[in-house]
N, C-alpha and C positions, 0 to 999 in steps of 0.2 A: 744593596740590591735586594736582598731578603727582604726588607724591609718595604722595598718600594711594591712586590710579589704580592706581599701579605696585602698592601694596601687597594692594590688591585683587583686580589682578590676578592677581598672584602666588598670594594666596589661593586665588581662583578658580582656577588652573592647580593648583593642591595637589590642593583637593576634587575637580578634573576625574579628575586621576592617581590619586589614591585609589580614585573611584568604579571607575576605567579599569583599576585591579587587583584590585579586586574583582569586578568584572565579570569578568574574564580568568580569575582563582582560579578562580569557578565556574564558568565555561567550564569551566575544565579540570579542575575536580573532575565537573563534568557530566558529559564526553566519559569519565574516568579511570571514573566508573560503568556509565555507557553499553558501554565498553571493558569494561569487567568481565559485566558480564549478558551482552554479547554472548560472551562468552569461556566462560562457565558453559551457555552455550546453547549452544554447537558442542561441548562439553566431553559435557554430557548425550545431547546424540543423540547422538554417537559411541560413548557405552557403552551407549544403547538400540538400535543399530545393531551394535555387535559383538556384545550379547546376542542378537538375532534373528539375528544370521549364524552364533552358536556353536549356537542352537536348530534350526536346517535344518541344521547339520552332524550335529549328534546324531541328528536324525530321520533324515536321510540311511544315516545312519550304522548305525542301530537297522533301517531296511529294507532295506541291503544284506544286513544280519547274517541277517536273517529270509527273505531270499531265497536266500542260501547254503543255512539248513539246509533249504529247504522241498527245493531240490533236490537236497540230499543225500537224505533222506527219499524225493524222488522217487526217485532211482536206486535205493535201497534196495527198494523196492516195484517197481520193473521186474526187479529181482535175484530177487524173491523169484517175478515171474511166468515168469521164464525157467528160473527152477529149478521150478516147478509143472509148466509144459509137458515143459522135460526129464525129471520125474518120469511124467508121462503118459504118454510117449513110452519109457519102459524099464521100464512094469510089468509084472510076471512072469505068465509063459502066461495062470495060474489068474486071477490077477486082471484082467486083460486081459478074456479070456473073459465073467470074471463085471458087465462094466462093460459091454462090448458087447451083452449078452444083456440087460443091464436097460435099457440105451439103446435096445433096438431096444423092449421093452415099452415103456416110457416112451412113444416114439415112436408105438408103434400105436394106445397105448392115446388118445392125443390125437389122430387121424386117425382113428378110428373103427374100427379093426381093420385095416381093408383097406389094404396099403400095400405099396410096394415098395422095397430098400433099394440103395443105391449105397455100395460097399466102398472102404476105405481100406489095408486088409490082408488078405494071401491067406487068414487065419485068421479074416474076415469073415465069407468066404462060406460056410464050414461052419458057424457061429455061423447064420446064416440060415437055409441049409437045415436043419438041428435044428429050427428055431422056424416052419419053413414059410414063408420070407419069400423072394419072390422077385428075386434081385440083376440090377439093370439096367447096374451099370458101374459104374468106380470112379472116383476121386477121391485127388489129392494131397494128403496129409494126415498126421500125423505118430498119427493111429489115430482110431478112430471113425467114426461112417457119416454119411449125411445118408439121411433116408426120405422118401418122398411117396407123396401120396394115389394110389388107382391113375388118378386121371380126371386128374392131373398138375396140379391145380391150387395145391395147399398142399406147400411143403415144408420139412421141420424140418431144421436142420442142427445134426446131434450130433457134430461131429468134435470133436475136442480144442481144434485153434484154434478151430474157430466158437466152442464151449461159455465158451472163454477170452473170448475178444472180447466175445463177448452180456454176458456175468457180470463184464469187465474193473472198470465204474465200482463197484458193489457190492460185489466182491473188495476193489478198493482201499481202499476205504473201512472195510473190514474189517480188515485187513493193517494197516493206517493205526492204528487204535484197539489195534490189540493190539499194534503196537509202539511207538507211542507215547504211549499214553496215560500219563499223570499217575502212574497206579499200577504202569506197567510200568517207571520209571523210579526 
């Protein structure tokens, strides 16, 4: 009977150890998958995580690029108004004359006739008195006049910088299209 006990026993310790390494295998086949999927999982975001960080670098990238040439483009368009003003500013007698004379119509003709003009060049104010317009004073300015109404209430300012300045956004935009555009290129 002892005998048959021990043998039992033994058995029973077999079966225990068997089951007690199979159970352990899949433990550790568990944990070795487990260990795997978590691994495929830190694997994946990490190259959905270097994709979005190569994506803002490229965007980044794309509006710096776009922000250089906007303001190269600007500069070019400031170039092109400093050379307009310097052109204004060194037009010859005749032409000169012929620009002040229609500025000052221009002028009247929207003030209602009656107006008086304030000079920016000594060659103003005979430009004026021609045209019967009578000069109250001048004005710092690189040419052209400013005119007002005589009851002093309206006034135009036709000088070169005003005419620049008022006209600046619409110039640019002009400037803008004819040297940039699609077709200029």
């Amino acid at each position: 009977i002892i005998e048959q006990i021990k043998k039992d026993a033994q058995k029973k310790v077999k079966e225990i150890l068997i089951e007690a390494e199979k159970q352990a295998k899949n433990l550790s086949n568990d944990s070795k998958k487990e260990a795997e999927e978590k691994a495929e999982k830190i694997l994946s975001d990490g190259k959905k995580q270097s994709e979005k960080l190569r994506k803002i670098r490229v965007s980044k990238a794309n509006q710096d690029t776009k922000k250089e040439i906007m303001n190269a483009r600007e500069k070019i368009i400031e170039e092109c108004f400093i050379k307009a003003h310097h052109k204004l500013s060194t037009l010859s007698e005749k032409e000169y004359k012929e620009t002040v004379a229609f500025l000052m119509r221009d002028g009247s003709k929207k003030l209602g006739g009656e107006c008086t003009v304030i000079i920016s060049r000594d060659a103003d104010k005979k430009i004026a008195e021609n045209m019967r317009f009578k000069v109250t004073g001048n004005v710092e300015s690189a040419g052209g006049i400013i005119l007002q109404s005589n009851d002093g209430r309206v006034t135009l300012d036709h000088t070169f910088d005003g005419i620049l300045k008022r006209e600046k956004d619409k110039i640019r935009i002009m400037v803008g299209k004819l040297l940039f555009s699609k077709d200029a290129e």
